[in-house]
N, C-alpha and C positions, 0 to 999 in steps of 0.2 A: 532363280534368285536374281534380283535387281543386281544392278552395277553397284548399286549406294550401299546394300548388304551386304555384298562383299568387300568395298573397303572398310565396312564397320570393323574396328576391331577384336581383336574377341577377349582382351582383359575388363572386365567388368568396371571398373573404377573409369579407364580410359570412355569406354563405351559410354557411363553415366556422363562424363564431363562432355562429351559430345553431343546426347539427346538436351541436353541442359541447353548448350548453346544453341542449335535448333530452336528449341522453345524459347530461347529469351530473343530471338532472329525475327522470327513469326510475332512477339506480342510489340514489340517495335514497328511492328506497318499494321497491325491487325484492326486499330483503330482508326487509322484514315481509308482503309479499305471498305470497313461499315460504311462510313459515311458517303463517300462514293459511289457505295453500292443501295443507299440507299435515294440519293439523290438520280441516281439515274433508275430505280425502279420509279419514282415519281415522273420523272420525263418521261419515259416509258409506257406509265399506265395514261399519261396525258396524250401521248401519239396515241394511242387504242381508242382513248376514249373520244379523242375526237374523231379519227376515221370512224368508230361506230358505239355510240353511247352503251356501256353494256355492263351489270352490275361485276358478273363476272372479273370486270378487271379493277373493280374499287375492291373485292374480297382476295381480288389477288396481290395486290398494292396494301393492303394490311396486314395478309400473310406474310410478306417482305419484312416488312417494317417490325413485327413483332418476334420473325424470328431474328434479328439484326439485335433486338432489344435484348434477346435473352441471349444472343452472340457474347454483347457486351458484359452483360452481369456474370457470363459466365467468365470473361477475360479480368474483368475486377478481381472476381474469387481466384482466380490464379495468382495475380499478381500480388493480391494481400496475403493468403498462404504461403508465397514465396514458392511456390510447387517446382518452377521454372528450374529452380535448384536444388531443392529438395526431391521434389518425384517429377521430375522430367518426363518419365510415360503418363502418368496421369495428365500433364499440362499438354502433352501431344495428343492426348486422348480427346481428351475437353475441345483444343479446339479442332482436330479433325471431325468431331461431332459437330461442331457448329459451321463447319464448311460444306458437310455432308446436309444438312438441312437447308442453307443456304443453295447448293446445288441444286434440291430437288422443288427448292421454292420457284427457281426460275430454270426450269424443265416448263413448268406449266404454260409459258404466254404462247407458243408454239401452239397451243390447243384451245386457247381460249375463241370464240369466233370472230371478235374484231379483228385478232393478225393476221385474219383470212380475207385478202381481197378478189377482185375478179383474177387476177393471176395468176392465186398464189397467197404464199404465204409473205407475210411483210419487209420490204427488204430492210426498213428502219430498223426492223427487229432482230432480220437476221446479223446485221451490223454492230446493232447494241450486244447481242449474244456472244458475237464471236471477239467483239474487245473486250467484255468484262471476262472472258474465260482468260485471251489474251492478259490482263489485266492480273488475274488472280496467280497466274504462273512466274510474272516478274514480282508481286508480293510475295510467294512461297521459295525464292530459289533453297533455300538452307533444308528446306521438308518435302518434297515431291507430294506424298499421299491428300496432302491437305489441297492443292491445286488440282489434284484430280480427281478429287473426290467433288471439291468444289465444279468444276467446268465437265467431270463426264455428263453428267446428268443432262443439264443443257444442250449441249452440243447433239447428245446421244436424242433428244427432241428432237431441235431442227432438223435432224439425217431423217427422221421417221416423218415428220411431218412433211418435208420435203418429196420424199418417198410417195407417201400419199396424194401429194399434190399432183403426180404423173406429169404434168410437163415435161418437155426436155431441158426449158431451161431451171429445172426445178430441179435434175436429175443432175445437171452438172455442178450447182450449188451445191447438192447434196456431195458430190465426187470432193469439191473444193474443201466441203465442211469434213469429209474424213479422211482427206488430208492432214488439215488444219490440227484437227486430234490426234493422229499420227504423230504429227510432228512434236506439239506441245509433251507428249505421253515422253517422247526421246530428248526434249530437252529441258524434262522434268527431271528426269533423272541423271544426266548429264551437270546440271548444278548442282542438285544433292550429291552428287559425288567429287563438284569440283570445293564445294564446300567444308565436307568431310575430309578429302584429302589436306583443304587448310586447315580445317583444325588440330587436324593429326600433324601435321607439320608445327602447328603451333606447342601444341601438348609435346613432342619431342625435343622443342626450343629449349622450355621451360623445365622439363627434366632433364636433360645433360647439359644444358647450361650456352649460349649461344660462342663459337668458337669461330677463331676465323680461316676464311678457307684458302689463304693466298699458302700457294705450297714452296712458295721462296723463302715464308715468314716461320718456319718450321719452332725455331726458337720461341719467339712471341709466343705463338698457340698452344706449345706447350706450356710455356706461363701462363697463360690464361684459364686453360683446363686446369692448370696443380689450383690456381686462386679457387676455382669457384670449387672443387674437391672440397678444398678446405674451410669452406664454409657451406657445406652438404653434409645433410647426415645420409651415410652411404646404405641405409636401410630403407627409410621412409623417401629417400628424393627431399625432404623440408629440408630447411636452413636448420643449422648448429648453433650450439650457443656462439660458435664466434659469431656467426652474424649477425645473431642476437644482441650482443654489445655490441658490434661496432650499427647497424644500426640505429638501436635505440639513444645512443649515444649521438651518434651524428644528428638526428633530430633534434634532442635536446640542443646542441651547440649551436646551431642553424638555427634558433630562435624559435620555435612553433608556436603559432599562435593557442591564445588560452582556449579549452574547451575542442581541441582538435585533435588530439592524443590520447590515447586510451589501450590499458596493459592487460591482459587476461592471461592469467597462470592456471594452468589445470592440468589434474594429477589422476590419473587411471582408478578405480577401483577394484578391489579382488583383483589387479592385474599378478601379486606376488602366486596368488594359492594356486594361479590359470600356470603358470610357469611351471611351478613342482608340482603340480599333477599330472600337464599334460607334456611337459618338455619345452626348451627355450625354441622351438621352432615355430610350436605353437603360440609360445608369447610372439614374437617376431610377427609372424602372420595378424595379429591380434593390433601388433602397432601398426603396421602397414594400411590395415582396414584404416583404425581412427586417424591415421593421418590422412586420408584420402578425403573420409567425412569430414574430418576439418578443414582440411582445404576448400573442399566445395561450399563452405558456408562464408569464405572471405573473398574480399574484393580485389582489386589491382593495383592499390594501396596498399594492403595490410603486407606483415611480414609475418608467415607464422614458422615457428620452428620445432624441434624436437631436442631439448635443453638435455636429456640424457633420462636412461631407465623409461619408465612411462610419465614422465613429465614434457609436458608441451606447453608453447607459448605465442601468443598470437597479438603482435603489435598493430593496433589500431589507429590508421591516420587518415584525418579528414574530415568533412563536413561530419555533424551529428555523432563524435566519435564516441559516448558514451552511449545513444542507442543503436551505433552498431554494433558496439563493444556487448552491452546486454541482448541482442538479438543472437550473438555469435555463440556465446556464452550459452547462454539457455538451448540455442540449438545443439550442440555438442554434447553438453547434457544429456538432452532429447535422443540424439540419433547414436550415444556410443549404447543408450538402454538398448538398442535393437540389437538382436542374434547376430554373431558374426561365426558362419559355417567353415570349424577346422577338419577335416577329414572325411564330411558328411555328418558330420555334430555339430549341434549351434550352441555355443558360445557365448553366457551373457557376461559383461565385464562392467559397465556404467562410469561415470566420471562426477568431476566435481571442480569446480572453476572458484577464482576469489576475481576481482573486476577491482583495478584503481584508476584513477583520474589525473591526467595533469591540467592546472598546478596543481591544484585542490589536495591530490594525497601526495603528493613527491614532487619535489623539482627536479633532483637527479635522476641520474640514469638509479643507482642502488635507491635511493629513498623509495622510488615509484615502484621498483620490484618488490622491495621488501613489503610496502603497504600489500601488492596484488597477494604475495604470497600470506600473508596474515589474514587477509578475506579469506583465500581457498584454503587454511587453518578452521577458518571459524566456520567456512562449509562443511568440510568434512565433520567436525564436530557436531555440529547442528543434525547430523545424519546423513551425509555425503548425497550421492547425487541431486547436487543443485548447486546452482548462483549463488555466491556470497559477494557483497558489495562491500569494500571498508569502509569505516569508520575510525575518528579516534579514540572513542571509547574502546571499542574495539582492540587497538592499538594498546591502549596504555592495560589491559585486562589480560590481553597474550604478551605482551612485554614483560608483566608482574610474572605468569606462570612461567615464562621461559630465562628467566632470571632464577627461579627458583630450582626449576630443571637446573641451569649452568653452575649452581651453588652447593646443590642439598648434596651430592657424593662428598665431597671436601670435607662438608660440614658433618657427616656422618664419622667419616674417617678420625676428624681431628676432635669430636665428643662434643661439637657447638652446639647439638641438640638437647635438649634438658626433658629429662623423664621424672614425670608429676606423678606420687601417688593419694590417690584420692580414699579414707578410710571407708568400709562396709563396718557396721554396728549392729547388734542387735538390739531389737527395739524394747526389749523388755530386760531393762538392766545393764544396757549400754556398754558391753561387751564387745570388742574391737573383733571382729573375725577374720579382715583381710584387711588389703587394698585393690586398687584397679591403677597398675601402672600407666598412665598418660601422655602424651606426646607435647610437647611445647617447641618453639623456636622462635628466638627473637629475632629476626633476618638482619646485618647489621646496615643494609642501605631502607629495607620494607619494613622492618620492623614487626609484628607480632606476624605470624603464618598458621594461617587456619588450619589445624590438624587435616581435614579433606585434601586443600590443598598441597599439603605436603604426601599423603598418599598417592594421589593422583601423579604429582612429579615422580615420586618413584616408580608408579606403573608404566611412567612413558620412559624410564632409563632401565628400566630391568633390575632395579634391584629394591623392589620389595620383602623378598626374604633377607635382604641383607638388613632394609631398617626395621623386621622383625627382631631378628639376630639383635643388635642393639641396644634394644627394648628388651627385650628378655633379659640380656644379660646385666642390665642395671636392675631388673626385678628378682636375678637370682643373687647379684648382689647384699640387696635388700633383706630376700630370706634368710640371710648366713647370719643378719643382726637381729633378726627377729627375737632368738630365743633370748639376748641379753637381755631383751627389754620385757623380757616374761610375756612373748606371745608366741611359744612355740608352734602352736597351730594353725597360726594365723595362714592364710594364703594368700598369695598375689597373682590377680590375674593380666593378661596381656592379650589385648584387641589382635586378630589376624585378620587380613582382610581374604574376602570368597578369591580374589583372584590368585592367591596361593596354593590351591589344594589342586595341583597338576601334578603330576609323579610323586616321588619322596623327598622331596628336596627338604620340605620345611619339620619333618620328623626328625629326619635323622640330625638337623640342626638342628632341635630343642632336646634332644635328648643329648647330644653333646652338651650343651652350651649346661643343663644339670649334672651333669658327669662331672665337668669340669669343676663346677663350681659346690660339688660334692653336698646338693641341697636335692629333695626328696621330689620327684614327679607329683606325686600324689597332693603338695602346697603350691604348684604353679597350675595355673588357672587357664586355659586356653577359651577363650573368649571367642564365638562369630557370632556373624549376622543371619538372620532367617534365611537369607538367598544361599550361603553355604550350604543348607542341608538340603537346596531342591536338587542340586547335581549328582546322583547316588550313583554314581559312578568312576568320578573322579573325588569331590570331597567326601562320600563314603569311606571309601578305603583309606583315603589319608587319617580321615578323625580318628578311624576303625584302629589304625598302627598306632596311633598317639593315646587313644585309651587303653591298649594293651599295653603301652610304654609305663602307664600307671600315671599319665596324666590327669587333671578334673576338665570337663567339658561342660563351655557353658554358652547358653544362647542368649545373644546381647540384643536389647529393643525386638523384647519376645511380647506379640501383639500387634502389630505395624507389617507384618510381611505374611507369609503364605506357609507357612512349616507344617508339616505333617507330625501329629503327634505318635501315630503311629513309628513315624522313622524316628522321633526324638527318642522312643523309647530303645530301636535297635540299636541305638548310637550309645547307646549308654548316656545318655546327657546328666550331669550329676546337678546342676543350677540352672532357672527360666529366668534375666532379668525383666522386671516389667518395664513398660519405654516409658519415660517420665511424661509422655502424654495425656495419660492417666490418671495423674497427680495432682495435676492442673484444675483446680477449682475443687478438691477431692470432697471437702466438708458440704458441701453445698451442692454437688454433683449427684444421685442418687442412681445415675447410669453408672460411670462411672466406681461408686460404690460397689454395682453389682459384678460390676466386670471382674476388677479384683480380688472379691471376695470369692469369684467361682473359679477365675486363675487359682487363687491360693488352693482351693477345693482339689484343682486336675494335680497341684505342686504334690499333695497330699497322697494322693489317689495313687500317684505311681512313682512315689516316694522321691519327686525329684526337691530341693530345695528352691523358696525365692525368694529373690531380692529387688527391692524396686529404688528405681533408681528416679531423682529430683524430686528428694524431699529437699522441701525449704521453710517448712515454719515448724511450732512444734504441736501447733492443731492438725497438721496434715500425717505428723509420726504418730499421734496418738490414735487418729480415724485409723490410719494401719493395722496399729496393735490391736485396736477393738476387730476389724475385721479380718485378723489370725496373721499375720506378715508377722513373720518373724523378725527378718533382717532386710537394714535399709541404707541409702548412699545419699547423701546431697550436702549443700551445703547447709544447710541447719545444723550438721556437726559438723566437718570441717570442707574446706574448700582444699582443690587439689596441693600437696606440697611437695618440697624437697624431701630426698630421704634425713637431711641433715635436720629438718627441721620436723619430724616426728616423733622423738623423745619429749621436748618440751611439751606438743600436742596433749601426747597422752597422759601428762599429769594435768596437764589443764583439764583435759577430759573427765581424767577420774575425779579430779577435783568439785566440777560441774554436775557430775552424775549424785556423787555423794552428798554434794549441797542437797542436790534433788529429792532425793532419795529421803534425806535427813528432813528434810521441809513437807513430806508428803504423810498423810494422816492416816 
C-alpha cells in the first residue's frame, strides 16, 4: 500500500471530499498540459522528420494530437457533469485514462527509425521524454497514478531502447533514465500524500471550527470554541439556524447586490416513517449522509445549514446565484434519491427544495425565507422530490390556503360554518324524500371558501372527523323537524370524506351524535366517494360497523371513479348517486341516455336505489322519468338552503307541483 492510501481516510464522506479535490487539482492544469504536449509532439516529429523523412512519424504526430483531442472532450464531459464533485472516481477515472493513452502515445518515438541515428538513439528525444515525464509529475502533484501512468510508458521505452542500443554510453543513459523513474515514482507519491495530508488538515479546520493555539490565551479559545459550538449543528457538523440568521441577515444589511443571493429550503422525504421503523439512530445516520451530499454540491461562499428535524438550508451568494441556487437544488434532489446503507440495508429517503431570489422574492431576512419556504410547499405538493421556484401567484394561492388552515378550527368551534341542505324529489309526483346536508363558509377576510378547500384545511389540521361531527350534527338537528313538517321519512344525507375510514373513530361519532339527538340511523344518509370502497380493508370494516349501526349508505358521483359492484353489493350500499356529468346535454346526448338508463337497470337489478344529481331544467327531469329515475337533486327544484328556510320551500313546492299536476291533461 502506497503512502497516499494510507493517509486516505477511511470515513467515506471525508475520503469523497478528498478524491473530489484531487480531481478538481488535475482539471485545473490538465488543459495547458494538452497543449504543451501537443506543441512539443509537433517539434518533435519535426526533429525526426528532418534528421530522416519517414511516414512513420507524421502517423505518429496524428496519433498525439488525436488522442490529446479526445483527452480534451473527455475533460469537457467531466467538467459539464460536474463529476469532479459529484463522482470524483469516475473523474479520476476518465482522466487516468487519458494519461494512460497519452503515455503509451509517446512510448512509441523511441522505436520509430528516425530516433535512431549512427549512435544511438536521439538525444533531442531522450531530452524531450524525460522533461515531458518530468513535466507531467509537477502537473499531477494532488494524483500520483495519473503521472505514472502518463511517463511509465515512455521512460519504460527509452530504458529498452536504450538497452538495445548496447553502447555504453547508451547503457549509462539507460542507468540515468531508471533513475530518473525511480525518483519521479517516490516523489509522486510524496506529493499525493503531502496533498492529502492538506486537505485533511483542511477538512478538520472546517469541522471543528479553526481555534487558537496560543496556550497563554486559554480564556479566548475557549470563547471561541463555545461561539462556533453555538452556531454547529452537533450532529451534521453544518451550521444551525443561529447562523442561519445571523448570516442571512448580515448580507442583507451589508447591501448585496441584486441578482447575487439566492435561498434554498429543503425538507427530507419519508424521513418521519425511516425514524419509527427503523429507530432515531437510523434517522441520525440518514441526516449525516444528506448533510455531507449537500455540502459537496456547495461552494466557498454558500452557507448551508441544518434549521432543525430534517430540514436544511443552503444560502447562496455570488456571481450567477440563482443558477447555482437551481443547480444545487436539483442536485440534492438528485443525490438524496440515491440508497443511503443503514446496517447493511439501503435506505431510500428523497428530498424536495422551494428556490427564492433576492430582491425579486423577499428583501428581508423573513420575507426571502418565507417565499423559499412556499416554493418547497408548492414542491412537495406538486409530488415532492423536485425543485419548486416561487412565484407570486403561488404566494397569494398558499397564503389563501394557510389562512384558512389558521381560521377554520375557531370557526368550527364557534358554528361560523353554515350547513346548506339541498332537497332530493321524486321525479314522478314531486315528493320531497330527503336532503343532502352541504358545507358553506363565508370567510370574513376571503369571503365564499370552496367546500374542497375547506376539506383539505381540515385534512392538514387533523380534524376532519371533527367537521364531519359538525355537519351531522346540524343534519340530525334538521331530522328532529322533519316530522312537523310531515316528512317523517324523509332522510338526510352527509358527505364523509375517503380519508376518514381509519380505525373507529368516525362510527362510533355518528352513532353518538344520533343517540344524542334521539333521531333514527336508518334517516341519516352517509354519503362517499367511489375511492372509499377501493380500500377494503380499512373503509370496509368502517362502512361494515356503520351499516350494522342501521345507517343508509350511499355512493356519491357513482360513474366518475372505479367501484366494484360486486363490493357495492357486500357493503350493503342502500343508494348509487349519478355524477351530474351525465346530465349535461341529457335530451340531446343519446350516449349519455344510454348510460343512465342501464345505471338505473344495475339500481334495479340489485335492488339498490338512484338518484341523480344536476338536474337543472325541466326537460332534463322529464328525459329521467321517461328513462325510469326515480328520484333527482338539482337546482330546477331548489338550490341549496338554510334549515330555517325549508318550511316556506316546501309550500312553494307543493304549491308548483300542484299547479302542475292541475295544468297536465
Amino acid at each position: 500500500m502506497s503512502d497516499a492510501s494510507r493517509l486516505m481516510p477511511a470515513d467515506e464522506p471525508t475520503r469523497r471530499q478528498i478524491l473530489s479535490a484531487q480531481a478538481l487539482s488535475l482539471l485545473d492544469g490538465v488543459v495547458l498540459s494538452l497543449v504543451a504536449n501537443s506543441f512539443l509532439a509537433a517539434t518533435t516529429a519535426a526533429v525526426l522528420w528532418l534528421d530522416g523523412p519517414n511516414v512513420q512519424v507524421l502517423l505518429w504526430l496524428a496519433a498525439v494530437l488525436a488522442i490529446n483531442l479526445a483527452r480534451y472532450i473527455g475533460v469537457r464531459i467531466v467538467r459539464r457533469l460536474n463529476c469532479a464533485v459529484e463522482r470524483p472516481r469516475r473523474a479520476l477515472g476518465v482522466l487516468s485514462l487519458g494519461a494512460i493513452g497519452g503515455g503509451l502515445a509517446w512510448s512509441l518515438p523511441p522505436f520509430i527509425g528516425a530516433a535512431h541515428g549512427a549512435e544511438g538513439l536521439n538525444p533531442y528525444l531522450i531530452f524531450i521524454i524525460g522533461g515531458i515525464c518530468a513535466g507531467s509529475l509537477m502537473q499531477s502533484t494532488a494524483y500520483a497514478r495519473t503521472a505514472l501512468l502518463f511517463s511509465g510508458p515512455p521512460l519504460a521505452a527509452a530504458f529498452v531502447s536504450l538497452l538495445i542500443a548496447g553502447t555504453t554510453e547508451a547503457f549509462v543513459i539507460a542507468a540515468d533514465a531508471l533513475l530518473l523513474a525511480i525518483m519521479m515514482l517516490r516523489a509522486s507519491q510524496l506529493s499525493e500524500a503531502g496533498f492529502i495530508r492538506s486537505q485533511i488538515d483542511r477538512l478538520k479546520a472546517v469541522a471543528l471550527a479553526a481555534s487558537l493555539s496560543d496556550a497563554n490565551a486559554e480564556i479566548r479559545q475557549s470563547y471561541h470554541q463555545l461561539a462556533s459550538l453555538a452556531n454547529r449543528d452537533p450532529l451534521t457538523g453544518l451550521g444551525n439556524r443561529a447562523l442561519f440568521n445571523q448570516r442571512l441577515r448580515g448580507l442583507l444589511s451589508s447591501g448585496v447586490q441584486p441578482d447575487r443571493l439566492a435561498l434554498l429550503a429543503i425538507d427530507l422525504d419519508r424521513f418521519k416513517a425511516i425514524n419509527d421503523t427503523m429507530g432515531h439512530g437510523a434517522g441520525d445516520a440518514v441526516l449525516v449522509e444528506i448533510a455531507s451530499r449537500l455540502a459537496s454540491l456547495t461552494g466557498p461562499t454558500d452557507t448551508v445549514v441544518r434549521l432543525g428535524g430534517d430540514e436544511f438550508a443552503v444560502i447562496v451568494d455570488g456571481k450567477a446565484a440563482e443558477a447555482r441556487g437551481r443547480e444545487i437544488g436539483e442536485g440534492i434532489v438528485r443525490l438524496a434519491g440515491d440508497p443511503i446503507l443503514i446496517g447493511g440495508r439501503p435506505v431510500t429517503v428523497g428530498a424536495s427544495a422551494g428556490l427564492a431570489l433576492h430582491p425579486q422574492h423577499g428583501e428581508t431576512a423573513d420575507a426571502l425565507f418565507a417565499s423559499a419556504d412556499i416554493a418547497l410547499y408548492a414542491a412537495k405538493e406538486g409530488g415532492r422530490r423536485r425543485l419548486g421556484l416561487f412565484n407570486p401567484e403561488l404566494k397569494a394561492r398558499i397564503e389563501r390556503q394557510r389562512l384558512i388552515e389558521a381560521t377554520l378550527a375557531e370557526a368550527v368551534e364557534s358554528r361560523q360554518l353554515q350547513v346548506v341542505f339541498q332537497p332530493q324529489v321524486a321525479l314522478a309526483g314531486g315528493a320531497v324524500i330527503g336532503f343532502e346536508a352541504l358545507l358553506r363558509w363565508s370567510h370574513p377576510e376571503l369571503g365564499p371558501v370552496a367546500p374542497p378547500d375547506i376539506v383539505r384545511a381540515a385534512h392538514a389540521l387533523h380534524i376532519s372527523t371533527a367537521l364531519t361531527g359538525y355537519v351531522a350534527t346540524r343534519a340530525a338537528e334538521l331530522l328532529r323537524t322533519l316530522p312537523r313538517l310531515g316528512l317523517p321519512e324523509a332522510a338526510v344525507a352527509v358527505n364523509v370524506s375517503p380519508r376518514e375510514f381509519s380505525g373507529d373513530t368516525l362510527s362510533h361519532l355518528l352513532i353518538e351524535i344520533a343517540r344524542t339527538h334521539e333521531v333514527s340511523p336508518a334517516l341519516m344518509e352517509i354519503e362517499i366517494t367511489e375511492e372509499a370502497t377501493l380500500d377494503t380493508q380499512a373503509a370496509g370494516a368502517e362502512l361494515a360497523r356503520l351499516e350494522a349501526a342501521g345507517f343508509r349508505l350511499a355512493v356519491d358521483d357513482f360513474g366518475v371513479g372505479h367501484s366494484s359492484l360486486a363490493y357495492l353489493v357486500s357493503l350493503h350500499i342502500d343508494r348509487l348517486k349519478i355524477d351530474r356529468s351525465f346530465v349535461t346535454g341529457l335530451a340531446r346526448s343519446r350516449e349519455n341516455q344510454a348510460l343512465i338508463a342501464a345505471l338505473v337497470g344495475i339500481g334495479r337489478a340489485l335492488s339498490i336505489d338512484i338518484v341523480v344529481e344536476g338536474v337543472e331544467s325541466e326537460e332534463e327531469a322529464e328525459v329521467l322519468r321517461i328513462l325510469g329515475c326515480r328520484h333527482a337533486q338539482g337546482y330546477y327544484f331548489a338550490r341549496p338552503m338554510a334549515a330555517a328556510e325549508i318550511p316556506r320551500w316546501l309550500d312553494q313546492h307543493a304549491a308548483r307541483f300542484q299547479q302542475a299536476a292541475a295544468g297536465s291533461p
